[in-house]
OpenMM code with the backbone's topology and positions (N, CA, C; nanometers):
from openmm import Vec3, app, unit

residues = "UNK UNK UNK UNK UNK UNK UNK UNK UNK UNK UNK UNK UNK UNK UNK UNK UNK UNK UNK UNK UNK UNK UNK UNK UNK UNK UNK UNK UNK UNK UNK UNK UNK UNK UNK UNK UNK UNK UNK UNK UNK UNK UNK UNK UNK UNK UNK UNK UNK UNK UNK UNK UNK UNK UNK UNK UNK UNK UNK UNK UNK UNK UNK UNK UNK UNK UNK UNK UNK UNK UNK UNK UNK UNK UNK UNK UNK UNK UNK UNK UNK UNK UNK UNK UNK UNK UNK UNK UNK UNK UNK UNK UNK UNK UNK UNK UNK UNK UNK UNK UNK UNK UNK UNK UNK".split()
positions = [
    Vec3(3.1030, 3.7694, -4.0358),
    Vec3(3.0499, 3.8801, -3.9574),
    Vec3(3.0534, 3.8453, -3.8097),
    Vec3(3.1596, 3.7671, -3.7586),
    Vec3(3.1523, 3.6987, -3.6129),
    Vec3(3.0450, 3.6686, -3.5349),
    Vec3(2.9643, 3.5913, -3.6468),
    Vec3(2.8186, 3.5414, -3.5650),
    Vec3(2.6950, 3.5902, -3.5193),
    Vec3(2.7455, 3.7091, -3.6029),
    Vec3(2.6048, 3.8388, -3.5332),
    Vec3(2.5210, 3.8737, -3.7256),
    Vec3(2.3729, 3.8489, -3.7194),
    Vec3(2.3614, 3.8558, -3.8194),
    Vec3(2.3200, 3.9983, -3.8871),
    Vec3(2.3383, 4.0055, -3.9705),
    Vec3(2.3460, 4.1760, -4.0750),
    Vec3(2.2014, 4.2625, -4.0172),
    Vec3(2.1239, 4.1759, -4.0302),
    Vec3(1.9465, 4.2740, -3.9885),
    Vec3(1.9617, 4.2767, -3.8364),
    Vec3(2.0560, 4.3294, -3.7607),
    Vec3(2.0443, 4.3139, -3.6086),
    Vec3(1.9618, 4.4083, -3.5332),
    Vec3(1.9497, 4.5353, -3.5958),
    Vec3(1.8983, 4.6522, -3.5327),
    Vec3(1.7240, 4.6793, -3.5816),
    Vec3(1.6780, 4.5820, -3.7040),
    Vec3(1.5608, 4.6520, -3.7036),
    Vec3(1.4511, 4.5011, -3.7136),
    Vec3(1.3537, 4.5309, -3.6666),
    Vec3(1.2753, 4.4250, -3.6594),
    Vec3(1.0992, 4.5274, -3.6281),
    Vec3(0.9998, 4.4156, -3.6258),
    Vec3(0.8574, 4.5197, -3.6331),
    Vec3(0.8228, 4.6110, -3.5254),
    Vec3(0.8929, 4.5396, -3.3946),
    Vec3(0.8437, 4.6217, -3.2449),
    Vec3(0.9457, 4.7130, -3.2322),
    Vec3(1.0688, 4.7244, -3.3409),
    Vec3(1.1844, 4.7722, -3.2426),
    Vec3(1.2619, 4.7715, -3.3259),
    Vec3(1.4371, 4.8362, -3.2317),
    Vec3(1.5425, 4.7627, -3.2667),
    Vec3(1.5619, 4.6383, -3.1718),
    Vec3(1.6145, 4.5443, -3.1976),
    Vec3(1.6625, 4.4034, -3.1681),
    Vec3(1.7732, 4.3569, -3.2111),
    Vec3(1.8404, 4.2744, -3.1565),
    Vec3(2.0108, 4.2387, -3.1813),
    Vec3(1.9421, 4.0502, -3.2162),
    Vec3(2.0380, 4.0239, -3.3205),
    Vec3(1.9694, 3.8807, -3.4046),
    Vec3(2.1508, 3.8163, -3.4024),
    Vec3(2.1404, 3.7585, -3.2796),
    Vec3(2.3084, 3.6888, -3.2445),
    Vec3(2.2961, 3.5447, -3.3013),
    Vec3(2.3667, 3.4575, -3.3558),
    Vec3(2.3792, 3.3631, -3.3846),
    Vec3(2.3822, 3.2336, -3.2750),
    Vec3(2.3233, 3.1660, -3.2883),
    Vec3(2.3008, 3.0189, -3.1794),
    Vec3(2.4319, 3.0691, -3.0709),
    Vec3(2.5570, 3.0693, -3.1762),
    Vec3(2.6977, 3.0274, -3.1381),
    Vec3(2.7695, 3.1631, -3.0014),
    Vec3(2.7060, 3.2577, -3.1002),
    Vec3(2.7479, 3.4201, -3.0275),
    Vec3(2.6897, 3.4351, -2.8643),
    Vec3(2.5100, 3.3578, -2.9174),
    Vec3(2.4127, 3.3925, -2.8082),
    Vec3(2.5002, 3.2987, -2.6891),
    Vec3(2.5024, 3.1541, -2.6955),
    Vec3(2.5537, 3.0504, -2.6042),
    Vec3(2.6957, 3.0820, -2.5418),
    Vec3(2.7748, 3.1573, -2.5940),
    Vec3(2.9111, 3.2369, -2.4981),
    Vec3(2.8502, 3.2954, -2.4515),
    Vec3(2.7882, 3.4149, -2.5000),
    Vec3(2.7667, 3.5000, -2.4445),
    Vec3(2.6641, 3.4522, -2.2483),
    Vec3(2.5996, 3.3772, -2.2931),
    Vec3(2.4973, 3.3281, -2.1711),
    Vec3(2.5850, 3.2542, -2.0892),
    Vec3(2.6890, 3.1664, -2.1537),
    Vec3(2.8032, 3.1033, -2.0659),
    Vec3(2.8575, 3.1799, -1.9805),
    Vec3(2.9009, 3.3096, -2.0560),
    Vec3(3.0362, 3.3571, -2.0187),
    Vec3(2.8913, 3.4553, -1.8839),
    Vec3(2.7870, 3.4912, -1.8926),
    Vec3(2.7183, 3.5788, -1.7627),
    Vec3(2.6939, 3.4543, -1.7081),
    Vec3(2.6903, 3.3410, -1.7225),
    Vec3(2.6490, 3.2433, -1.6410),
    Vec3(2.7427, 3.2181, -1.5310),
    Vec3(2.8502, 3.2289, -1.5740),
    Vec3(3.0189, 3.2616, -1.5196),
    Vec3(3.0088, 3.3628, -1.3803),
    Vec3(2.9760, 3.4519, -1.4594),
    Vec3(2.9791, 3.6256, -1.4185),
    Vec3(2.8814, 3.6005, -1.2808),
    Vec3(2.7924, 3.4884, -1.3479),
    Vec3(2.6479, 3.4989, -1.1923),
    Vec3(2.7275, 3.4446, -1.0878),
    Vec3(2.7662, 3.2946, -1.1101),
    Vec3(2.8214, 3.2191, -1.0101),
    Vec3(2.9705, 3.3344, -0.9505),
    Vec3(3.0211, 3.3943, -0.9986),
    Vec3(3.1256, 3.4471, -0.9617),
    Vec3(3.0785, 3.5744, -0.8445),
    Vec3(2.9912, 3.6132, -0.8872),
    Vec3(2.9166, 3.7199, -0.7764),
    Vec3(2.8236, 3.6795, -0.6633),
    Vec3(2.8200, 3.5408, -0.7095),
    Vec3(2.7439, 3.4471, -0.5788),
    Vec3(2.8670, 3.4421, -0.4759),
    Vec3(2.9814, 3.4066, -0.5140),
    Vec3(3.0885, 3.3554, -0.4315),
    Vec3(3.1361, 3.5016, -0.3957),
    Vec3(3.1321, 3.6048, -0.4404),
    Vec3(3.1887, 3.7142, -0.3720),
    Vec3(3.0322, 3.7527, -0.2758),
    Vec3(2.9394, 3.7530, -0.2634),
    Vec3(2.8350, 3.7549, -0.1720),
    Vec3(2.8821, 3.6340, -0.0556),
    Vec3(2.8784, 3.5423, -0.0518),
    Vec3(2.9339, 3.4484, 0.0241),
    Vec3(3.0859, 3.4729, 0.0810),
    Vec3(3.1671, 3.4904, 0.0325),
    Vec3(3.3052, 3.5456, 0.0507),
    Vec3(3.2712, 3.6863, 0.1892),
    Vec3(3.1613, 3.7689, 0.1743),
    Vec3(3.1327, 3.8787, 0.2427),
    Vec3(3.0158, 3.7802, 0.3922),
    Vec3(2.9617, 3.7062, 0.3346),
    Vec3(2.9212, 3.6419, 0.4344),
    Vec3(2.9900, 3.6045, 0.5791),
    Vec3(3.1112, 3.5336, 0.4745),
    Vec3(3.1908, 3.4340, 0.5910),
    Vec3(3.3080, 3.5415, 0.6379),
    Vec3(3.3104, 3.6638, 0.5895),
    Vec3(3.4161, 3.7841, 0.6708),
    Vec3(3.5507, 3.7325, 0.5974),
    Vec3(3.5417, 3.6923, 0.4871),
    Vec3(3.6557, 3.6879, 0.3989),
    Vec3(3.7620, 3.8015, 0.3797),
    Vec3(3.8766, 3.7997, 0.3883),
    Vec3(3.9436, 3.8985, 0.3870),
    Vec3(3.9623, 3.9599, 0.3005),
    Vec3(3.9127, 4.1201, 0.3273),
    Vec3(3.9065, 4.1984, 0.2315),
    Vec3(4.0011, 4.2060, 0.0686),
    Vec3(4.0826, 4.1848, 0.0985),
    Vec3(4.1877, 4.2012, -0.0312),
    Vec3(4.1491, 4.0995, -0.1658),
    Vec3(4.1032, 3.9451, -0.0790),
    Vec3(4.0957, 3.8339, -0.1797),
    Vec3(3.9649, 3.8713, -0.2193),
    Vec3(3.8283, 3.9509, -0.1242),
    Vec3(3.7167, 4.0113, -0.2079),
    Vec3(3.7454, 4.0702, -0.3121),
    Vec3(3.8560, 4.1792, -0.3234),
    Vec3(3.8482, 4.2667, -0.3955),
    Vec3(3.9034, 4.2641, -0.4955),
    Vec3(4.0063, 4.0967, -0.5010),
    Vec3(4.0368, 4.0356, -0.6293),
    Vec3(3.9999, 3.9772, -0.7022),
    Vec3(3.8373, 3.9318, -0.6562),
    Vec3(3.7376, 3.8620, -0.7325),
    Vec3(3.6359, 3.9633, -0.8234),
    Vec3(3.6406, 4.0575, -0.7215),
    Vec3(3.5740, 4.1647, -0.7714),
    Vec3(3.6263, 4.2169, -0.9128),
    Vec3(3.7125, 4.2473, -0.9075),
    Vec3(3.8538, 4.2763, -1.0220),
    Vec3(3.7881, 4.1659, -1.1273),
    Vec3(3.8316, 4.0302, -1.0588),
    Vec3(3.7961, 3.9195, -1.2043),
    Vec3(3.6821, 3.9505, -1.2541),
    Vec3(3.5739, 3.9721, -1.2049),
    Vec3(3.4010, 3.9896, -1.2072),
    Vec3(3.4182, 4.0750, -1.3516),
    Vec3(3.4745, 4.2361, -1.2793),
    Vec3(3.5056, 4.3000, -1.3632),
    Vec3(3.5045, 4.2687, -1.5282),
    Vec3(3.6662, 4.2131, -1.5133),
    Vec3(3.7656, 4.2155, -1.6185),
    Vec3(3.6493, 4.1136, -1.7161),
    Vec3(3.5823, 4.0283, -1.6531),
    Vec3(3.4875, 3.9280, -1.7263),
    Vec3(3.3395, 4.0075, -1.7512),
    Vec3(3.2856, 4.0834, -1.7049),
    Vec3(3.1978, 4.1954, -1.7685),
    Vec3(3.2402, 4.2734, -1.8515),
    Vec3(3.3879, 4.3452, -1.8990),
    Vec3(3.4711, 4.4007, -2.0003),
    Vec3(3.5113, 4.3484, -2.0526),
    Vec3(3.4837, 4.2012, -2.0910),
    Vec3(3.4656, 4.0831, -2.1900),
    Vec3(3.3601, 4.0409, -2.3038),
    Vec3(3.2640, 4.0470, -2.2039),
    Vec3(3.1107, 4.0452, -2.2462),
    Vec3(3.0861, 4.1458, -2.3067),
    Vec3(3.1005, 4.2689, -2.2928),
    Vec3(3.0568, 4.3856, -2.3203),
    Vec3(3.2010, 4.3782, -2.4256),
    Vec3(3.3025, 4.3962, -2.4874),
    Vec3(3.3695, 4.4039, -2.6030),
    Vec3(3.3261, 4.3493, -2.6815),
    Vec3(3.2826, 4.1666, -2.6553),
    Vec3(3.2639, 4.0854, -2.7695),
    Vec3(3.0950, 4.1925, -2.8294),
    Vec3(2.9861, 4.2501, -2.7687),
    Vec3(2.8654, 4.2801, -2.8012),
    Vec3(2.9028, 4.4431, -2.8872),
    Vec3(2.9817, 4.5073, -2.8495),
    Vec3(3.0459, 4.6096, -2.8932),
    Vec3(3.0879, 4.5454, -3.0248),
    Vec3(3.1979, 4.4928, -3.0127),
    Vec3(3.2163, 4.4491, -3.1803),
    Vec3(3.1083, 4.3748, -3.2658),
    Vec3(3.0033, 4.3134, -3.1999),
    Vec3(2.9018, 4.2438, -3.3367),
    Vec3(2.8204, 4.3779, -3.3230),
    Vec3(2.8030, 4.4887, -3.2183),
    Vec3(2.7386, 4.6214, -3.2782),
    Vec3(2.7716, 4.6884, -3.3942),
    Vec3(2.8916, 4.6882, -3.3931),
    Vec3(3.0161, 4.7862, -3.4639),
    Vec3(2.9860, 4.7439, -3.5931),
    Vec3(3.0043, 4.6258, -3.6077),
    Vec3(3.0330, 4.5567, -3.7621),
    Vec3(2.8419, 4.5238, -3.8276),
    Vec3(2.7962, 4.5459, -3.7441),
    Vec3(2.6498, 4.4908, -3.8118),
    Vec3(2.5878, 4.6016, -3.8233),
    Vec3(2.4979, 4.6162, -3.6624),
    Vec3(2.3777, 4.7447, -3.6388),
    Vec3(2.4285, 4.9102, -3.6908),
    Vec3(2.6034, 4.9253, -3.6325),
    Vec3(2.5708, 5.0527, -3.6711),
    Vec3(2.6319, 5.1004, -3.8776),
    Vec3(2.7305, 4.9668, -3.8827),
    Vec3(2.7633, 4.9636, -4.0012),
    Vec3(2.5749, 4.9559, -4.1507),
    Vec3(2.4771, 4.8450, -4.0774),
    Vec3(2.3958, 4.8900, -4.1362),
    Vec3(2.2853, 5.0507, -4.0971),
    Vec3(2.3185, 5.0875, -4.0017),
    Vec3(2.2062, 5.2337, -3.9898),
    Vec3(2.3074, 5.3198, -4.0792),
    Vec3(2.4417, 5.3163, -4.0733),
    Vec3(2.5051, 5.4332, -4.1638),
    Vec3(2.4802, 5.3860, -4.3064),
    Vec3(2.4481, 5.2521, -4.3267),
    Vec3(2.4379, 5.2692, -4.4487),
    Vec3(2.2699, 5.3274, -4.5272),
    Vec3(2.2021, 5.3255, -4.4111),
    Vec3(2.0210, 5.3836, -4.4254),
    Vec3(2.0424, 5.5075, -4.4163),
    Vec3(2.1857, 5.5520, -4.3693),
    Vec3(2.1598, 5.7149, -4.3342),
    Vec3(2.1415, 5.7707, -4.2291),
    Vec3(2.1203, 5.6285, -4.1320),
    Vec3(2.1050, 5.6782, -4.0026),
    Vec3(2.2132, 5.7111, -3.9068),
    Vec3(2.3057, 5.8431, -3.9246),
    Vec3(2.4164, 5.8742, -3.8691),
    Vec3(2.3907, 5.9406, -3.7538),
    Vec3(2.2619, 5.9523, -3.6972),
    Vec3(2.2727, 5.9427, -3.5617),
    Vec3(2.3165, 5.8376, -3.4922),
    Vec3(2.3660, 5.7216, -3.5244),
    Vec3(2.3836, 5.6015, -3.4341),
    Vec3(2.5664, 5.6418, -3.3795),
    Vec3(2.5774, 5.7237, -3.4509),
    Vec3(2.7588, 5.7445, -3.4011),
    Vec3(2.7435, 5.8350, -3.2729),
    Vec3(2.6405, 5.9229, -3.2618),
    Vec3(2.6423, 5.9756, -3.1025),
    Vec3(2.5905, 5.8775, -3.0587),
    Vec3(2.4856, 5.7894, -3.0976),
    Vec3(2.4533, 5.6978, -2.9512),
    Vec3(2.5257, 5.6357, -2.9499),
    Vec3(2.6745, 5.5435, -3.0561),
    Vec3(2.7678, 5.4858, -3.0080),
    Vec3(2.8661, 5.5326, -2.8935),
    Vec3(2.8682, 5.6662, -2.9318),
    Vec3(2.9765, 5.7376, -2.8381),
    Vec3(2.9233, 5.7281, -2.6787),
    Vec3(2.7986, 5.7772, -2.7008),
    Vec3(2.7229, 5.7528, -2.5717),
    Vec3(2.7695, 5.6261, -2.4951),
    Vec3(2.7359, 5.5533, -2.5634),
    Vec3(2.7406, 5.3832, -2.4994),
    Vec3(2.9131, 5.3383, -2.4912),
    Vec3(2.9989, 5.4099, -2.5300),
    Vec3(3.1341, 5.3671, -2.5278),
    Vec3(3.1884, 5.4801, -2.4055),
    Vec3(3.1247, 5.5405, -2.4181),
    Vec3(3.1551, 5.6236, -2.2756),
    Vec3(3.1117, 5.6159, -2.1331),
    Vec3(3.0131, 5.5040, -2.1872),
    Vec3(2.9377, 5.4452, -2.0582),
    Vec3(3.0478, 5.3114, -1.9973),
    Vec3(3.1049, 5.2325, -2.1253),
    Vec3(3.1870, 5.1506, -2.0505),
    Vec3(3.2947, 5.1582, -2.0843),
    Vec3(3.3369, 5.2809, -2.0573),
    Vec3(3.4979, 5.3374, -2.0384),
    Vec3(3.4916, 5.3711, -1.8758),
    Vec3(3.3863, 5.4026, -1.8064),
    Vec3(3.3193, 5.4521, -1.6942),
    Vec3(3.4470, 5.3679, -1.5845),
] * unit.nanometer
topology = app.Topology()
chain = topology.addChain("A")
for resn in residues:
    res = topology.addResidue(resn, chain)
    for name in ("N", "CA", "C"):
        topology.addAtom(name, app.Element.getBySymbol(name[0]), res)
């Protein structure tokens, strides 16, 4: 199930996402990445860096937030909403759509 475990969406306070040691630690790597990378484009704007090489970091920033956000999309896909359709809860396909239209944006 790529590291994301089956009960992800329901817990006593809530829904909650239940990622595996392995899933959680990329995932915190890979924004840990994402932080330092937006430190250096803040700094880059500091020192009057030339616009173009800003706006190619920016790009990377990007392309590495549409990373993060696929890998969490697919342990959604295959766990939370695969188990609410199986409770019946087929409202979760508009709030998927919702949320896939948010990062198609």
């Amino acid at each position: 199930m790529n590291g994301i475990d089956q009960d992800c969406c329901s817990t006593e306070n809530g829904r909650k996402s239940h990622h595996s040691d392995k899933v959680k630690n990329n995932l915190i790597s890979r924004l840990n990445r994402i932080e330092g990378q937006i430190r250096g484009v803040k700094g880059m704007i500091e020192k009057d860096t030339y616009c173009d090489d800003v706006l190619n970091q920016i790009a990377a920033i990007q392309s590495a937030l549409n990373g993060v956000g696929k890998l969490l999309l697919e342990g959604h896909m295959k766990s939370c909403v695969v188990e609410r359709l199986q409770a019946g809860e087929h409202e979760v396909i508009d709030e998927l759509l919702v949320t896939v239209n948010k990062l198609m944006k």
